[in-house]
C-alpha positions in Angstrom: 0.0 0.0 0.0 1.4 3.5 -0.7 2.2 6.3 1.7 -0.7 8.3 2.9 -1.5 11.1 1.7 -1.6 14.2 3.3 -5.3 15.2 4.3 -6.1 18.3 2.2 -3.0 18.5 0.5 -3.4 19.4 -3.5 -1.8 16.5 -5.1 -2.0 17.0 -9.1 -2.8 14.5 -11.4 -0.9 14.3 -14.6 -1.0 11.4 -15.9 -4.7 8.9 -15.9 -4.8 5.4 -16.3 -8.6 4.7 -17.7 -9.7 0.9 -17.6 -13.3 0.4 -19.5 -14.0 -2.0 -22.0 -17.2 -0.3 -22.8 -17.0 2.3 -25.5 -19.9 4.8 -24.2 -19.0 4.4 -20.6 -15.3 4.8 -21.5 -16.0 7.8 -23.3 -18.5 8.9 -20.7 -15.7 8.7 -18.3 -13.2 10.5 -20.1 -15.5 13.9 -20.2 -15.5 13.4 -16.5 -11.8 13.3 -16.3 -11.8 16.3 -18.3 -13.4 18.1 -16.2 -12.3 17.2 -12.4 -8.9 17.2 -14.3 -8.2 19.4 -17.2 -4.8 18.5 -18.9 -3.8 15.5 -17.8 -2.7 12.8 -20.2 -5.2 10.2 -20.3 -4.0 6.7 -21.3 -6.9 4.1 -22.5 -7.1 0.4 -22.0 -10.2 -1.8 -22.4 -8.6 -4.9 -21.9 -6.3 -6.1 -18.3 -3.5 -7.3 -20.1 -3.0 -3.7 -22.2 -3.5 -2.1 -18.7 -0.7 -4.6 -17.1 2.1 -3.6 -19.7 1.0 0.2 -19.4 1.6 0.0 -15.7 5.0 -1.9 -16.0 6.2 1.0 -18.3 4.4 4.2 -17.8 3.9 6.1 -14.8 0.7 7.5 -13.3 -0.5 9.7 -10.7 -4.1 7.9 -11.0 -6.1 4.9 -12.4 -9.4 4.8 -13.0 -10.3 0.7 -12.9 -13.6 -1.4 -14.0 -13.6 -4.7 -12.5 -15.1 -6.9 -14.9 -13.2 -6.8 -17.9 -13.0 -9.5 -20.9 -10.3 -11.2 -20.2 -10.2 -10.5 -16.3 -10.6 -8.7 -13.3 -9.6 -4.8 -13.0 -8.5 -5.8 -9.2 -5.3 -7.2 -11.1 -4.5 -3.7 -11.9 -5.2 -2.6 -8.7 -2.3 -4.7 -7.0 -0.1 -4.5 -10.1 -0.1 -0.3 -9.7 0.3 -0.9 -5.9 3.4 -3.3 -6.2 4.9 -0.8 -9.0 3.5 2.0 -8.6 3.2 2.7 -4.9 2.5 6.6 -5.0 0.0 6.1 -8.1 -4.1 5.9 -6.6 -6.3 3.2 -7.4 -10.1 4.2 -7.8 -12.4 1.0 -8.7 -14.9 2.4 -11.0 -17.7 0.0 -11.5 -21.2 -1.4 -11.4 -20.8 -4.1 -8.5 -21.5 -3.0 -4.9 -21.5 -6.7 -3.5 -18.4 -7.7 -1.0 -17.1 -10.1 -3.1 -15.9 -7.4 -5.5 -15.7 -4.7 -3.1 -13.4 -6.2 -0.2 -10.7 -7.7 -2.9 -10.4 -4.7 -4.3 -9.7 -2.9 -1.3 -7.3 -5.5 -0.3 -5.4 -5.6 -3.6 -4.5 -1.8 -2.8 -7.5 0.8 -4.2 -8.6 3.9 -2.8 -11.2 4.3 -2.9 -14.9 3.0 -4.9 -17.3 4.5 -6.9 -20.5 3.1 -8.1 -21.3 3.7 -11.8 -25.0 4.1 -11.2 -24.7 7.6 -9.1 -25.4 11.1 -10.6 -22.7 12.9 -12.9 -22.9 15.3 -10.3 -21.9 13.1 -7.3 -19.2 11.1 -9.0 -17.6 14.3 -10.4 -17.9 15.6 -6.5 -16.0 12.3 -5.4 -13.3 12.2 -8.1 -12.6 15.8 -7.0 -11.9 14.4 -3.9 -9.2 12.8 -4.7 -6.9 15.9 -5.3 -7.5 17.0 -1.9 -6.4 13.7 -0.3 -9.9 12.5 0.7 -10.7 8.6 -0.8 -13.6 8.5 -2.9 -16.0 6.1 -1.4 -19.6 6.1 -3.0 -22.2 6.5 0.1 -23.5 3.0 0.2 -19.6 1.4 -0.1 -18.7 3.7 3.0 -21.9 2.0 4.6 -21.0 -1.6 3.9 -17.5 -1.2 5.0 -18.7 0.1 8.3 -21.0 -2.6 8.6 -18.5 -5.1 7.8 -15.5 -4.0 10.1 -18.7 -3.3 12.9 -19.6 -7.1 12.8 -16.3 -8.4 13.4 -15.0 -9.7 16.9 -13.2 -7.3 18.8 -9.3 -7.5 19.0 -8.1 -8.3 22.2 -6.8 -5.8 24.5 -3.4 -7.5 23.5 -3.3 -8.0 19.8 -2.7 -4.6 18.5 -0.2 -1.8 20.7 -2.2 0.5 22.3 -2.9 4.2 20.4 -3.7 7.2 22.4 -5.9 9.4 20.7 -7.5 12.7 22.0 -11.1 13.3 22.5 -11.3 15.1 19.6 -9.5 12.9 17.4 -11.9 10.1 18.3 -14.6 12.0 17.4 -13.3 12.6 13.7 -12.0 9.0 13.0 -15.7 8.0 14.1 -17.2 9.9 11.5 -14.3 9.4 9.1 -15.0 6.5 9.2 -18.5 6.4 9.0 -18.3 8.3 5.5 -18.8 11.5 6.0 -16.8 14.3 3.8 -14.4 16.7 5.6 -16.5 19.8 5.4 -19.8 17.8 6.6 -17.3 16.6 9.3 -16.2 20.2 10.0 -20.3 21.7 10.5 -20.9 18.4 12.8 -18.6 19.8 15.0 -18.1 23.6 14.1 -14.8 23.6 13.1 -13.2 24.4 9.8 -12.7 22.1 6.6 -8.5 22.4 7.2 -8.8 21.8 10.7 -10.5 18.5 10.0 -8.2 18.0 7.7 -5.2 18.3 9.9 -7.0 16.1 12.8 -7.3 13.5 10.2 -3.9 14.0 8.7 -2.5 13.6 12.5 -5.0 10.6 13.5 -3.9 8.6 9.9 -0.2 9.2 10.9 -1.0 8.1 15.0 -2.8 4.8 13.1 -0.6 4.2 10.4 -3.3 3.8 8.1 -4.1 5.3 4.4 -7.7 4.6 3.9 -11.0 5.3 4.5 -11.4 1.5 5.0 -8.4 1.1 7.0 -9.7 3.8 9.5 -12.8 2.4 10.0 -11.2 -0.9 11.2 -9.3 1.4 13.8 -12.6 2.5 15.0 -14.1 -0.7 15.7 -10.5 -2.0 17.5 -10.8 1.6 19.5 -14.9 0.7 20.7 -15.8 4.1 18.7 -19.1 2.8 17.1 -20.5 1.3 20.5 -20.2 5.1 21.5 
């Protein structure tokens, strides 16, 4: 898994990596790219094997991945561009929500997930996302992670090294973790959008974490959600 990166920080992306086998989607995708991110270089693959090479030879700030593709499974990619790649970011663009899509693909290294099915509007809100350092998590993906992580058995006092964090720190990983956006985060408890995002910067550093996913596993070792 890469480094994380600073929360808020303005990380520009130069170089796209777009994985689509669908003509109309692909296409549909690259006017989004266009937008959130006018001039970068956008390299086109429809097929996991032309993505594979491009990843072994090219470098890229971000990758924009389907999952089911012809000849395999985008999550490939995913791990590939973590292995090579480590600074490059991962986002699973696709039409399956169920876990055994999701949960691979967070495992193999994305950042975040974004349903196919949402809004223009939201998706271009959550790809913007990713230049400030926040991982793009469509709402219902943020849910089932929670969900997930909140049904597992608790750690035991022993397992893990103990992490101090401040009252206030708790109370952003919680809703961190529970999906919510920085500035959401920042009205919930009247504070400013950079402030949250240097609590969170601070919070991923005392957790060694990178994720969204990651965090919320945190909160359920820490006993935030039976707050």
């Amino acid at each position: 898994m890469g480094l994380p990166m600073p929360a808020g920080a303005h990380t520009p992306m130069n170089h796209i990596l777009l994985l689509e086998d669908l003509p109309e989607i692909r296409a549909w995708l690259k006017s989004l790219v266009a937008q959130v991110f006018p001039g970068a270089r956008l390299t086109e693959c429809s097929r996991v094997q032309d993505a594979l090479m491009q990843v072994s030879t090219l470098r890229f700030d971000l990758a924009l991945i389907d999952l089911g593709l012809p000849d395999g499974s985008g999550t490939d990619v995913v791990a590939k561009l973590r292995d090579v790649q480590p600074d490059a970011q991962s986002v699973v663009v696709t039409i399956h929500d169920d876990d055994e899509h999701l949960f691979p693909a967070l495992q193999a290294g994305a950042y975040g997930y974004i349903l196919k099915e949402q809004s223009r509007e939201l998706i271009t809100e959550q790809l913007q996302r990713i230049s400030q350092g926040e991982p793009p998590l469509s709402p219902s993906i943020a849910r089932k992670v929670i969900k997930y992580f909140a049904n597992q058995a608790a750690p035991t006092a022993n397992a893990m090294p103990a992490v101090s964090l401040t009252e206030r720190e708790s109370e952003v990983l919680l809703r961190v973790a529970k999906g919510y956006t920085l500035p959401e985060i920042g009205v919930q408890l009247t504070l400013s959008r950079h402030t949250i995002a240097d609590y969170v910067k601070q919070i991923y550093r005392k957790l060694n974490v990178s994720s969204r996913a990651e965090a919320a596993l945190e909160a359920q070792r820490l006993g935030l959600f039976r707050r």
